[in-house]
VOGU-3710 file (C-alpha; in Angstrom, 3 decimals, decimal comma):
1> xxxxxxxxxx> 114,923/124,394/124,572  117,335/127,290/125,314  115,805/130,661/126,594  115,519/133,147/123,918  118,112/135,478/123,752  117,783/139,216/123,784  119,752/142,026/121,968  119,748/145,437/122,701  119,473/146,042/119,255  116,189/144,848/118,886
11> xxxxxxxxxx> 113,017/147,041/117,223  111,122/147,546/120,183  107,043/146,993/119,759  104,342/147,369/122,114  104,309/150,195/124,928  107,077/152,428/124,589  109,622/153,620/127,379  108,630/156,895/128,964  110,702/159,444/127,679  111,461/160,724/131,347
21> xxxxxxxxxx> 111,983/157,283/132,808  115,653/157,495/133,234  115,628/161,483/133,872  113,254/160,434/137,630  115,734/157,822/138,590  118,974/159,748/137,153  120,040/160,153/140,705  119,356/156,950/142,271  120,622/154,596/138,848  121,786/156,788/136,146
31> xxxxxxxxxx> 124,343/154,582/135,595  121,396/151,448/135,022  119,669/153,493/132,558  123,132/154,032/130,565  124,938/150,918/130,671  122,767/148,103/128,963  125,930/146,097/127,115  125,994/147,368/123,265  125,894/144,055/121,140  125,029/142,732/117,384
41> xxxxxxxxxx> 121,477/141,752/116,756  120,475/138,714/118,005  118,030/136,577/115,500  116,169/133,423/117,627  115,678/130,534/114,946  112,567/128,472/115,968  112,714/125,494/114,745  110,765/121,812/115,071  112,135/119,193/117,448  112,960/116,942/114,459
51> xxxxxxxxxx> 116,181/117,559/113,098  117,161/120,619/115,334  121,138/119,740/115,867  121,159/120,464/111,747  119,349/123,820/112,400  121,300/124,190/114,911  124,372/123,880/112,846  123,140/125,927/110,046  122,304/128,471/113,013  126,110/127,720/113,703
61> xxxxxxxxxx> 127,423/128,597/110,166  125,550/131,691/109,582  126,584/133,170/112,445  130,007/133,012/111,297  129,653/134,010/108,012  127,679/137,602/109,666  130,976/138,110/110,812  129,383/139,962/113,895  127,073/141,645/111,976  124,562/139,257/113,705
71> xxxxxxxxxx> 124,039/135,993/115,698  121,603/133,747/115,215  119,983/131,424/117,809  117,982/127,986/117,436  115,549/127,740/119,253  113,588/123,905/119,648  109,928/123,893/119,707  107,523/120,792/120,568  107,744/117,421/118,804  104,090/117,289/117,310
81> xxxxxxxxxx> 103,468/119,617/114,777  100,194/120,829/116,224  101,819/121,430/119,174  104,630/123,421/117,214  101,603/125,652/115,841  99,754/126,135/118,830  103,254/127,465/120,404  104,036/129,455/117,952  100,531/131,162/117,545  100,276/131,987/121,063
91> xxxxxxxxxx> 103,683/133,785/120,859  102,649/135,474/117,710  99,373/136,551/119,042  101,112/137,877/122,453  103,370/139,945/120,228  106,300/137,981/121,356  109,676/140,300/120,510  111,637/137,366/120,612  110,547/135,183/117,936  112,182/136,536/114,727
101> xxxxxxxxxx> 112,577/133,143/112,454  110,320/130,668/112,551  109,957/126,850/110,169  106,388/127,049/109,504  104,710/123,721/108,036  103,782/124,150/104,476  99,968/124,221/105,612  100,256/127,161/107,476  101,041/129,886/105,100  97,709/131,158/104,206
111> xxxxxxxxxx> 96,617/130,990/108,355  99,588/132,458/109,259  99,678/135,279/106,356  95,683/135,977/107,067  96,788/136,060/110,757  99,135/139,096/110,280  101,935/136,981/112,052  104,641/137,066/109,089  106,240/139,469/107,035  105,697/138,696/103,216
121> xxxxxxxxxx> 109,372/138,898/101,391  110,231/142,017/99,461  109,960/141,837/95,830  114,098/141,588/95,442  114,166/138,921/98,375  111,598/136,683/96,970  113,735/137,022/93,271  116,365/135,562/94,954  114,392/133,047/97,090  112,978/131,672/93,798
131> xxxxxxxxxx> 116,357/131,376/91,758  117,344/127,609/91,952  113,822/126,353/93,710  111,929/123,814/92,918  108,530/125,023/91,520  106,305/123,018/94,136  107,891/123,594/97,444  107,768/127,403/95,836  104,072/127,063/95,736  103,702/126,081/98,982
141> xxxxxxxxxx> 105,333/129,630/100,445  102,811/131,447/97,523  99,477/133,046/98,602  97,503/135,653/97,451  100,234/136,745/94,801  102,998/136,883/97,455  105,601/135,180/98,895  105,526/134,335/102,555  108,295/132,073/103,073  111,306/130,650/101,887
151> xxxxxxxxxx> 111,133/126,802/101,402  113,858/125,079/103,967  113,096/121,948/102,912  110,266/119,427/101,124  109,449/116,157/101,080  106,840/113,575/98,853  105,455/109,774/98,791  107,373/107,610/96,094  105,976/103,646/95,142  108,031/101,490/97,578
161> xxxxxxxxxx> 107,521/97,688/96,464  108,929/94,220/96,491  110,498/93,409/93,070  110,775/89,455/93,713  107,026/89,732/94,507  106,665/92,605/91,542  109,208/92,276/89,032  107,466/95,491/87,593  106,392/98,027/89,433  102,150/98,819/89,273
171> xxxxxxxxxx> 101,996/102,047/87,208  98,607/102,903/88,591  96,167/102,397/91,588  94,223/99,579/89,560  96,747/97,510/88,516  98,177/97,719/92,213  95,199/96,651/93,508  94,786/93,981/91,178  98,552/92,505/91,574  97,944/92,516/95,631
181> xxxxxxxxxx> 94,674/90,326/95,195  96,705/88,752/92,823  99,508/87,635/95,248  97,081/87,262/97,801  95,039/84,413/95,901  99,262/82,788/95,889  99,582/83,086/99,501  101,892/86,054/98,657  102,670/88,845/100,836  100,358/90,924/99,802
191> xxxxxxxxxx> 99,358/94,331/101,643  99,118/98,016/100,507  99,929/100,230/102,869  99,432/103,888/102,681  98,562/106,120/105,523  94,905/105,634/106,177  94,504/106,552/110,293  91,917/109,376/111,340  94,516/112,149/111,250  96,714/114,472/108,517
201> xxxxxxxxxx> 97,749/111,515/106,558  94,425/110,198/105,167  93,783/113,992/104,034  97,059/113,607/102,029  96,425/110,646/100,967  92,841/111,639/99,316  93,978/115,378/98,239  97,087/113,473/95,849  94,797/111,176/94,650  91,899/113,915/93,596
211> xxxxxxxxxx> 94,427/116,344/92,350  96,098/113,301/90,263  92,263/112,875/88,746  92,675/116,454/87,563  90,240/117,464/90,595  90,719/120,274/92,990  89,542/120,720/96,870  89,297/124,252/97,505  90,702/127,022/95,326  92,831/129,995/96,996
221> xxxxxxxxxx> 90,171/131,994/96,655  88,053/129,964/99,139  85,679/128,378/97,061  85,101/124,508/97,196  85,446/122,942/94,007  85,646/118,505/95,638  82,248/117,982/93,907  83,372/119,255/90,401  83,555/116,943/87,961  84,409/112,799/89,001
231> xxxxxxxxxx> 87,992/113,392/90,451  86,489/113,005/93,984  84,223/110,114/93,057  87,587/108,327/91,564  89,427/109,456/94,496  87,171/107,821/97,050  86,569/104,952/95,174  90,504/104,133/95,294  90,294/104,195/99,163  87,331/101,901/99,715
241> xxxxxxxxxx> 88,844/99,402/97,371  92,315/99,646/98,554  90,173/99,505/102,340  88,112/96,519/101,775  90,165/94,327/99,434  90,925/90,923/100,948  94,233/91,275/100,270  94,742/94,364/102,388  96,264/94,898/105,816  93,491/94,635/108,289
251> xxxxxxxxxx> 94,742/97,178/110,681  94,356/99,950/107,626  92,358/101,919/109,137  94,689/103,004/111,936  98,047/103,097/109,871  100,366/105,838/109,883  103,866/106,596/108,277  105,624/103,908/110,357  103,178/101,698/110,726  103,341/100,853/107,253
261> xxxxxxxxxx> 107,339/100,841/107,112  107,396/98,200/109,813  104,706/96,067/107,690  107,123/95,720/104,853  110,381/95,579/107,108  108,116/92,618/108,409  107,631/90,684/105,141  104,186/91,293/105,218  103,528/94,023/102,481  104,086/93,969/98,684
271> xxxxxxxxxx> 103,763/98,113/98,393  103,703/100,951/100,196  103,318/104,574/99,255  105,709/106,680/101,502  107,820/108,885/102,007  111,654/108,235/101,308  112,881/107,952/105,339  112,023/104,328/104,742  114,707/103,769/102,519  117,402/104,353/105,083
281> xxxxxxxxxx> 115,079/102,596/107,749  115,236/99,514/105,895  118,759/99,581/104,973  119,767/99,996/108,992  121,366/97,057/110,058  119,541/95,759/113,668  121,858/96,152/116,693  123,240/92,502/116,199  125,008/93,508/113,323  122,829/91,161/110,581
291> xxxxxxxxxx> 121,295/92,780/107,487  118,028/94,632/107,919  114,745/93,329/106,609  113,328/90,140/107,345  114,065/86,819/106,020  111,641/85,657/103,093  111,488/82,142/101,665  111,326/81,166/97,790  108,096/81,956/97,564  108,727/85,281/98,996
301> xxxxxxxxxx> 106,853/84,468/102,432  108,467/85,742/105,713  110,240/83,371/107,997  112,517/83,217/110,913  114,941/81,278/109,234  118,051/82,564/106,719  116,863/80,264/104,111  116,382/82,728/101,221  116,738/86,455/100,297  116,022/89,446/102,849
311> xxxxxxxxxx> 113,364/91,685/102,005  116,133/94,811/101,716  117,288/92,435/98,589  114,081/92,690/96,954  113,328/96,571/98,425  112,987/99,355/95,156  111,089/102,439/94,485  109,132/103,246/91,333  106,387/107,001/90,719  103,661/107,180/93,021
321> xxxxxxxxxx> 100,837/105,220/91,076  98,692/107,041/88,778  94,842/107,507/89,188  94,448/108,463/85,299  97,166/106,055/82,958  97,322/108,785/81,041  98,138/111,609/83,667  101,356/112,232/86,083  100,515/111,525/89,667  100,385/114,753/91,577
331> xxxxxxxxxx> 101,740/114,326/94,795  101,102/115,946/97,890  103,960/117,582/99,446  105,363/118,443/102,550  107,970/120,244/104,478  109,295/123,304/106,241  109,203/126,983/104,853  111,110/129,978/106,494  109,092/132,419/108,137  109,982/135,880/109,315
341> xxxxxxxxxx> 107,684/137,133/112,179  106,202/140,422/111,966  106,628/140,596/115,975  110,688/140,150/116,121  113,536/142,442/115,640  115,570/143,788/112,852  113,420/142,516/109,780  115,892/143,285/106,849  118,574/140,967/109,111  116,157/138,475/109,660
351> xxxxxxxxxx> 115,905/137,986/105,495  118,994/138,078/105,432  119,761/135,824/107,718  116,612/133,538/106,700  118,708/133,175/103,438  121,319/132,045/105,003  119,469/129,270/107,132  118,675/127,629/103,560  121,268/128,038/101,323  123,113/125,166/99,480
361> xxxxxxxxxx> 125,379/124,475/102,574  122,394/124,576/105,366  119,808/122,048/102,778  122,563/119,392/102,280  123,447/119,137/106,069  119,460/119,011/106,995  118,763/116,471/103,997  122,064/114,441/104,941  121,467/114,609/108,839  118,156/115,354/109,180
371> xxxxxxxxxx> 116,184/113,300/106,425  115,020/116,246/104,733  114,835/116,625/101,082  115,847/120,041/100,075  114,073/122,647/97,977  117,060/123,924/95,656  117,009/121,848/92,038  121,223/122,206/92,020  121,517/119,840/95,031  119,636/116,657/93,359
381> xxxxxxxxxx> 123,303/116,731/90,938  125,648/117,003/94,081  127,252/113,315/94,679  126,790/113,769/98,135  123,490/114,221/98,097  122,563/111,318/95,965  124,670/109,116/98,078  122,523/109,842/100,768  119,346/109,367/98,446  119,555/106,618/96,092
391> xxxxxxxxxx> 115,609/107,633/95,163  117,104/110,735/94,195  115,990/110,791/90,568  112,321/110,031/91,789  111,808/112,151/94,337  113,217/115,216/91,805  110,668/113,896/89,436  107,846/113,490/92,067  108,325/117,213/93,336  108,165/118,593/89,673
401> xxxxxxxxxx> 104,600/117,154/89,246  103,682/117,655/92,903  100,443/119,561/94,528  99,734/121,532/97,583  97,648/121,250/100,364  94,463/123,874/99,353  95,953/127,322/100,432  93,046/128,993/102,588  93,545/129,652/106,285  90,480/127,178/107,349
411> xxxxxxxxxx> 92,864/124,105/106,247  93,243/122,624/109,383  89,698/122,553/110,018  89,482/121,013/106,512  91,788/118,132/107,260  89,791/117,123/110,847  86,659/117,176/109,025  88,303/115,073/105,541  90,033/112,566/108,610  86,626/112,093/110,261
421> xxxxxxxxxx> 84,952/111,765/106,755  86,967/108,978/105,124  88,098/107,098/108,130  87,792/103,821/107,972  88,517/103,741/103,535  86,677/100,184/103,666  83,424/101,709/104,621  83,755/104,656/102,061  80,395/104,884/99,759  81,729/107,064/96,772
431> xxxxxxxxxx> 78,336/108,451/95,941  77,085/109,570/99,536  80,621/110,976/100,660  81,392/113,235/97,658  78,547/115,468/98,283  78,387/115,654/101,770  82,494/116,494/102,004  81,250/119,384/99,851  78,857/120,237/102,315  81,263/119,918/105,180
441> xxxxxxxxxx> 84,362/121,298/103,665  82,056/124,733/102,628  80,840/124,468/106,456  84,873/124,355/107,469  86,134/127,368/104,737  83,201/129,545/106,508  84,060/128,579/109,742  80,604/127,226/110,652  79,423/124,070/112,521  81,601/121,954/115,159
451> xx> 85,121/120,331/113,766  84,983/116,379/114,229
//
């Protein structure tokens, strides 16, 4: 990561100059006191490690359309999101002049608004901000009635699936589980694979299937609403099936995003719900130039030899299963909003410049280059976009039926103590874990008791 760069245009903050400073040392450095280099405000970008040259680009291209009005910088922070936020809010907290822009993970908006450590957008800004989003990556900048950032980019779990071993896809988590146990009991690849390790993924994983039961974690006022009504109970009961079937993957319990992507690159899973990088994953061809995938014989089991169809044949996407048949699933999304720091320079440029960073140019390079889906509905009808993401169609649907994480500054604490909860699925008992998540998750929002 560069060093951050400094303009002399910058709003100062903190102690102030003394007014006489330069009149004591007038004789001995007038000239130092008179001579700092006059220069256009200088905006510092920070950004997170993952797909930084297309920041940096967009960095690039709004800089030149300021026509020297401004520059802006990228900045790279850590790799690991926590790490980006612990960064970040030791800057912020240090009153750090030279963080101005900031991509905050959508599950830091009500922390970081609480915190005092962003600007909300004017009432004109946010106008335009909203014109041409998507409603749910909207949401995820919302809190408290106000707008905090301005979505960059989103992202949300389709149905991935083998269509030789599924010729349709499962509409919901029961008939999934059933056709696995199904193919199983054939000698079928036959795993589910969803992200089920102690860490942010499980919490996904359980808040999009509770908020596809019609259930609700926390509201944004703080209160916890997981033991209202039998969304939980459903929820829970999902995992410990899709945990303990015999047709599962054993190593379940410590599966992440990739770990599930490799499972059906190997042949070894039916389904997977994730997110749409493993489209292009599976499509890569390996260094020796063959197809990707693995081979597959007639009966659709994996072997070395060429002797039937490769898995990225058979590879297609389908809506994230429903809990309820008769309800949309309501998937959890992710991604990247815009934030402007209330501890940098020259707010108004910052906006403006923030605008910039995610207009239609800036998304389709970061969803193109960097994997990204964007947050502005006109893109999912640009060819080149589409090209790039055959899913297109789904993941446009997905995101207009999507949830949020629970909006409350406590969430993080809320996701170690869900992780800790439901980790391992298999051993999940429905009735004991519903009410004492309540009890926990209360404990978390009120910032009692020790996280996991």
């Amino acid at each position: 990561m560069g060093e951050p760069v400094r303009s002399t245009a910058r709003r100062r903050r903190g102690r102030p100059l003394a007014a006489g400073a330069c009149g004591l040392l007038v004789a001995a450095a007038v000239a130092g006191c008179s001579s700092a280099p006059a220069g256009p405000p200088v905006i510092n970008f920070y950004t997170a490690a993952d797909g930084a040259s297309a920041y940096a680009a967009g960095a690039e291209a709004c800089t030149e359309a300021a026509n020297g009005r401004y520059s802006v910088v990228q900045q790279t922070l850590p790799k690991a999101a926590d790490d980006q936020r612990l960064q970040l809010a030791r800057r912020l907290v240090a009153g750090d002049s030279e963080v101005d822009l900031m991509t905050m993970d959508v599950t830091w908006t009500a922390e970081f608004a609480e915190a005092g450590w962003i600007e909300p957008w004017p009432e004109d800004r946010a106008a335009q901000v909203a014109e041409g989003t998507l409603e749910g990556p909207l949401e995820t900048a919302r809190y408290q009635g106000q707008l905090w950032g301005a979505p960059l980019n989103t992202n949300t779990q389709l149905l991935w699936y083998r269509k030789d071993l599924a010729p349709q896809p499962p509409q919901t988590w029961d008939e999934m589980i059933q056709m696995s146990e199904a193919l199983h009991e054939q000698g079928l690849p036959s795993y589910i694979e969803t992200q089920a390790a102690q860490y942010e993924g499980i919490s996904v994983w359980f808040n999009t299937l509770l908020t596809s039961a019609g259930g609700q974690l926390v509201s944004e006022g703080g209160e916890v609403l997981v033991d209202d009504g039998d969304a939980a109970h459903q929820a829970t009961s999902i995992m410990q099936r899709v945990g303990s079937s015999p047709a599962g993957d054993p190593s379940l319990s410590v599966a992440q995003e990739n770990d599930g992507r490799l499972q059906m690159e190997a042949g070894l899973a039916a389904f997977q719900v994730n997110y749409p990088f493993v489209n292009a994953s599976i499509n890569t061809p390996p260094p020796d130039g063959g197809g990707g995938g693995t081979f597959i014989d007639e009966q659709g089991r994996p072997t070395a030899e060429d002797t039937g169809r490769q898995v990225v044949d058979e590879f297609a996407w389908a809506p994230y299963p429903r809990v309820d048949p008769n309800r949309p699933s309501s998937v959890t999304i992710g991604g990247f909003n815009i934030g402007v720091s209330t501890t940098g320079g020259d707010t108004e440029i910052a906006f403006e410049a923030a605008q910039c960073l995610r207009n239609q140019e800036n998304q389709l390079t970061n969803a193109t280059e960097a994997g990204v889906p964007p947050t502005l509905a006109g893109l999912y009808d640009d060819p080149a976009f589409q090209q790039e993401y055959p899913a297109w169609e789904a993941i446009r649907d997905s995101l207009q039926t999507a949830s949020v994480r629970p909006k409350t500054p406590a969430y993080t604490s809320i996701s170690i103590v869900l992780a800790d909860l439901l980790n391992p699925p298999a051993q999940i008992n429905p009735d004991v874990i519903v009410p004492r998540m309540a009890t926990e998750v209360e404990r978390a929002v009120n910032s009692e008791g020790l996280v996991p």
